[in-house]
C-alpha positions in Angstrom: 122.3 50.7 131.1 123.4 53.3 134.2 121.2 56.0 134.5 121.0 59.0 137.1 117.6 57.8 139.6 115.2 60.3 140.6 112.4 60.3 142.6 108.8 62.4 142.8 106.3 61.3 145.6 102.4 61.9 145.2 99.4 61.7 147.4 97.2 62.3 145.0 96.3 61.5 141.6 98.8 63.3 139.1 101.5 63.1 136.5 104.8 61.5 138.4 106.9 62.4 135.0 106.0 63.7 131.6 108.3 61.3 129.1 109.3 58.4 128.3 111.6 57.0 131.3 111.6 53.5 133.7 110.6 53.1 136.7 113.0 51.3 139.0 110.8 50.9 142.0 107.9 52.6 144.3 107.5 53.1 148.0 103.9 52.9 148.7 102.5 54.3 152.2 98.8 53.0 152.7 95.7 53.0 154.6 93.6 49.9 154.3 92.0 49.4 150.9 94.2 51.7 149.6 95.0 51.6 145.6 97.8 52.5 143.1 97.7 52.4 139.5 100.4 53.3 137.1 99.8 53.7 133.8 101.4 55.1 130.2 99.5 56.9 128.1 96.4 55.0 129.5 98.3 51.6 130.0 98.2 50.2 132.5 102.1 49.3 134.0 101.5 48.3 137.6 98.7 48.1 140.2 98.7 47.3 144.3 95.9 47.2 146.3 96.2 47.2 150.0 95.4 44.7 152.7 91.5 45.5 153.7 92.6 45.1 157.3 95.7 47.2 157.7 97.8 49.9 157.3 101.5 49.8 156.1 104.3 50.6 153.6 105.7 48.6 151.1 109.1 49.0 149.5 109.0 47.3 145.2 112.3 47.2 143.7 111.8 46.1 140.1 114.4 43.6 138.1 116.3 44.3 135.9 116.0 47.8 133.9 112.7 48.3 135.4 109.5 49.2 134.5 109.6 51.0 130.5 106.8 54.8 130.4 106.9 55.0 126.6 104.9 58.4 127.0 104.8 59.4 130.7 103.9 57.8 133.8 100.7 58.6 135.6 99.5 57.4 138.7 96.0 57.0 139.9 95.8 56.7 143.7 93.4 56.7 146.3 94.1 56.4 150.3 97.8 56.4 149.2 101.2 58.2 149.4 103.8 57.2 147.0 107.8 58.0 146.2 108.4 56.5 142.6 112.0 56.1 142.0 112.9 56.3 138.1 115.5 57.2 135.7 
């Protein structure tokens, strides 16, 4: 299924986008320790935790349709910047 991607970046704990959609992949910028949680409706969908020892930035592409947000998708992040590509 083609779909038009979009993409909304946080730094902060917030709604990335308020219906149901699939996330297609995540750009994560973090500091050590740094965490990420996505979740639907209070499922969770994905979670990284950073290296203890470094910082970085780590590119996810997900297979096939992606990742499917029933309600919304939510992130809860801490020492974190994210761009979440969906669509």
């Amino acid at each position: 299924m083609q779909t038009d991607v979009l993409a909304a970046s946080l730094d902060e704990t917030g709604t990335v986008f308020d219906s149901s959609t699939r996330v297609k992949g995540i750009t994560i910028s973090y500091e050590a320790g740094g965490t990420v949680v996505l979740d639907d409706g209070g499922v969770d969908k994905f979670s990284f935790t950073a290296p203890s020892t470094t910082d970085g930035v780590t590119n996810i592409l997900l297979p096939g349709e992606g990742i499917l947000f029933r309600t919304s998708v939510a992130a809860t992040i801490a020492n974190a910047t994210i761009v979440v590509y969906y669509g």
